[in-house]
MDAnalysis code that builds the backbone (N, CA, C; Angstrom):
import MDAnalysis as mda
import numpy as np

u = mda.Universe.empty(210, n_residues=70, atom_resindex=np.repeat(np.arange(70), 3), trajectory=True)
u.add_TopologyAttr("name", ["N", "CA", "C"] * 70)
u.add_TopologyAttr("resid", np.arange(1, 71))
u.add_TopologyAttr("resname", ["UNK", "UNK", "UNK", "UNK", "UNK", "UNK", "UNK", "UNK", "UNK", "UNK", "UNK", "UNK", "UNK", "UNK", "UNK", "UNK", "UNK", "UNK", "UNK", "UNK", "UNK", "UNK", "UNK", "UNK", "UNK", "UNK", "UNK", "UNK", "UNK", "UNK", "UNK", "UNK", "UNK", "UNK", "UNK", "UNK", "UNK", "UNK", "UNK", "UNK", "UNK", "UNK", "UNK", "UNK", "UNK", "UNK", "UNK", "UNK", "UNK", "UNK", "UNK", "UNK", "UNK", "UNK", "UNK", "UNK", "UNK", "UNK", "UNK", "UNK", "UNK", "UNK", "UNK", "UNK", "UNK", "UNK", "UNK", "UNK", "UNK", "UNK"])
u.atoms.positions = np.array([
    [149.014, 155.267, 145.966],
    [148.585, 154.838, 144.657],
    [149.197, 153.464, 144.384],
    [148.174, 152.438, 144.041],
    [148.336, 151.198, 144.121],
    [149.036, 150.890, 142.352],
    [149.946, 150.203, 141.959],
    [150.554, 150.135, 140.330],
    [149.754, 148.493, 140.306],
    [149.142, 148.376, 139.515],
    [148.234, 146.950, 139.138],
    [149.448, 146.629, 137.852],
    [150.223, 145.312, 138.057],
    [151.010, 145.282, 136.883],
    [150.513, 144.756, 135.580],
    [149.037, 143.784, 136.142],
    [148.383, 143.619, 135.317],
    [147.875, 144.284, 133.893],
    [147.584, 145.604, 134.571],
    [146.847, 146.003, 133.815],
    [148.115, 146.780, 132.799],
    [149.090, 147.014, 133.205],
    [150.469, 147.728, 132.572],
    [150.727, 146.749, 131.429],
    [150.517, 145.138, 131.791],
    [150.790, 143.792, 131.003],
    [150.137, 144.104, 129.948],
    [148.919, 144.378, 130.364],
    [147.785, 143.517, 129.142],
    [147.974, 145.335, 128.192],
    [148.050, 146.697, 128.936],
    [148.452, 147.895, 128.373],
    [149.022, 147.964, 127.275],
    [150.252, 146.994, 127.516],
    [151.814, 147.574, 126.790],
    [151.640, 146.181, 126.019],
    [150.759, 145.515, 126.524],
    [150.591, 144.396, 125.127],
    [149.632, 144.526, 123.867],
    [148.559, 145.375, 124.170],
    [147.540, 146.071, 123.365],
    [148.443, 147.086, 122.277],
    [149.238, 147.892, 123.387],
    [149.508, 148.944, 122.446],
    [151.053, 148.744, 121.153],
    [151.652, 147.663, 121.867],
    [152.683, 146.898, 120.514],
    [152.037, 146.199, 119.733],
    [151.051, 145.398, 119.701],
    [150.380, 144.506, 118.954],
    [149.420, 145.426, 117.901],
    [148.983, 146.891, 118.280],
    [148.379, 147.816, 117.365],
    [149.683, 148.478, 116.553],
    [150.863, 148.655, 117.291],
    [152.162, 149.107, 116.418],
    [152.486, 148.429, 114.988],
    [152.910, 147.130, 115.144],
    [152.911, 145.493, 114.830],
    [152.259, 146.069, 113.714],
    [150.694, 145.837, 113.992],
    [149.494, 146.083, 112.460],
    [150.032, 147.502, 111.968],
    [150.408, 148.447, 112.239],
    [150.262, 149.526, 111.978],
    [151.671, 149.449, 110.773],
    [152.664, 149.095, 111.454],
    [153.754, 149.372, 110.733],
    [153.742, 148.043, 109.856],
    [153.231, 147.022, 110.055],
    [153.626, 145.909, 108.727],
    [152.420, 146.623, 107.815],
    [151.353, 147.529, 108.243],
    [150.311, 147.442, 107.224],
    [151.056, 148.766, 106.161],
    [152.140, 149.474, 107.070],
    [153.200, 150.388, 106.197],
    [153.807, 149.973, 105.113],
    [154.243, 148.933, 105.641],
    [154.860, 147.938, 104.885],
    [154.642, 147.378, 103.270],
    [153.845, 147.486, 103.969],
    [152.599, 146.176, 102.733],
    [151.892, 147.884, 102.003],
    [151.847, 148.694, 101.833],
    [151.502, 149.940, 101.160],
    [152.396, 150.284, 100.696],
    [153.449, 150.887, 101.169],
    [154.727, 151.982, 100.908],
    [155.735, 150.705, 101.391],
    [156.053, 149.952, 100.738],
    [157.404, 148.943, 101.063],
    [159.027, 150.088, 100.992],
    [158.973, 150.899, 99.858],
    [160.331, 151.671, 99.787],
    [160.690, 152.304, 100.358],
    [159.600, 153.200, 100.760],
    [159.574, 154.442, 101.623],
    [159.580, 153.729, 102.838],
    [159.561, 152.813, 103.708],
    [159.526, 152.363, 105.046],
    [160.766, 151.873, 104.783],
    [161.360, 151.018, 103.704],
    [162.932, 150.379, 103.977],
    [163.292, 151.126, 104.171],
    [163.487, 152.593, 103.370],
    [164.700, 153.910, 103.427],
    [164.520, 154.648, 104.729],
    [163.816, 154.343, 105.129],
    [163.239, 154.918, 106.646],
    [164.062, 154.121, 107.818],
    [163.707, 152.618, 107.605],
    [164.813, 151.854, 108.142],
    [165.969, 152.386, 108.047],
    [166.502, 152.227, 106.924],
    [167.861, 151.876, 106.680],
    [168.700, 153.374, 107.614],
    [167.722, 154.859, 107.416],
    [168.079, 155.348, 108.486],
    [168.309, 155.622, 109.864],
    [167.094, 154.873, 110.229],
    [167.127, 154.654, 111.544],
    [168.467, 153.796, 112.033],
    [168.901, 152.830, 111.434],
    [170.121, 151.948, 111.516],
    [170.732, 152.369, 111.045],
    [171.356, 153.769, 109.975],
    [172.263, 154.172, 109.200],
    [173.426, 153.156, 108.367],
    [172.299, 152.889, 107.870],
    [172.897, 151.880, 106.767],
    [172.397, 151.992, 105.527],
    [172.930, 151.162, 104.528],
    [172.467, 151.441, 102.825],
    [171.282, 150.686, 102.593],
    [170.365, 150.213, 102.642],
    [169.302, 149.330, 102.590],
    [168.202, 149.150, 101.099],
    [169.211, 150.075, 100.450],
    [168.009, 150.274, 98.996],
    [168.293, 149.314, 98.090],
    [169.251, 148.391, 98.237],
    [169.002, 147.292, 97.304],
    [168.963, 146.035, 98.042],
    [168.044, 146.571, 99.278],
    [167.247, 145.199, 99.685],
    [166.175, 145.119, 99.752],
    [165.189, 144.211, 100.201],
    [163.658, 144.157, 100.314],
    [163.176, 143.743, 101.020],
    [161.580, 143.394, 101.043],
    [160.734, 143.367, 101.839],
    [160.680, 141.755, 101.566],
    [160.097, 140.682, 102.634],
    [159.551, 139.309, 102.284],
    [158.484, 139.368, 103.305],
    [157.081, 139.851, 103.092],
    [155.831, 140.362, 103.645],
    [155.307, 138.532, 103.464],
    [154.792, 138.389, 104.691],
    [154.010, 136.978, 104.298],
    [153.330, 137.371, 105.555],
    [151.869, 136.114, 105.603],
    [150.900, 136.081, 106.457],
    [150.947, 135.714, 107.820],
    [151.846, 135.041, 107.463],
    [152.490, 133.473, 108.703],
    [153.979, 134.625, 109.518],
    [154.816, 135.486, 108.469],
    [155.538, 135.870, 109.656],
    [154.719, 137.570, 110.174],
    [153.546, 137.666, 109.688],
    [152.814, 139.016, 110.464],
    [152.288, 138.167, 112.011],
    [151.769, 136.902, 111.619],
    [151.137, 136.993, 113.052],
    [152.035, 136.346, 114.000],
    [153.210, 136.011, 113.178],
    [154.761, 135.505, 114.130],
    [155.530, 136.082, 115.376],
    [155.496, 137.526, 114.170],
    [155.942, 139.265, 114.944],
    [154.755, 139.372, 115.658],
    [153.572, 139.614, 115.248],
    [152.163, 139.716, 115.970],
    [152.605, 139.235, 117.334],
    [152.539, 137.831, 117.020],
    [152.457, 136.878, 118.708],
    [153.618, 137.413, 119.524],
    [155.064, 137.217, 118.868],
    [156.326, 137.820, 119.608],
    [156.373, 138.842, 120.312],
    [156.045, 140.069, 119.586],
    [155.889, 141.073, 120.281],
    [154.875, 141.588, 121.388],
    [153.789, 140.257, 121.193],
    [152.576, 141.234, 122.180],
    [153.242, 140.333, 123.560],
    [153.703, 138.869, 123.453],
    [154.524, 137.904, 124.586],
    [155.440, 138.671, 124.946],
    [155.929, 139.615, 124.359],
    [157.530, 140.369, 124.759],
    [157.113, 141.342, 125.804],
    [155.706, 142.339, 125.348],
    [155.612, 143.376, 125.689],
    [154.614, 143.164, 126.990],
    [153.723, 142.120, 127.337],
    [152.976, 141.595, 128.060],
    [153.525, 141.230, 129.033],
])
């Protein structure tokens, strides 16, 4: 069985770049409920901080992550 890394590239770049939309579009709905979600995942206090949702850093993370995961 032949592993094409290609296709693993362009795979694992499809499927972070649908994460990406998925969780900033969390974001941008339920902003509180996703910080406190954070803040557990990192076990930290995070409720008197916030969100700074803009257009320019979605497709920033967008681009970063699909170059990271590609």
């Amino acid at each position: 069985m032949n592993i094409d890394a290609n296709k693993i590239g362009i795979s694992s770049a499809v499927s972070f770049g649908l994460l990406w939309v998925v969780c900033t579009a969390a974001v941008h709905v339920i902003p509180y409920p996703m910080m406190m979600l954070t803040g557990h995942m990192i076990h930290a206090d995070l409720s008197t901080q916030g969100w700074t949702l803009t257009f320019l850093g979605f497709l920033t993370g967008l681009v970063s992550w699909v170059a990271m995961a590609g």
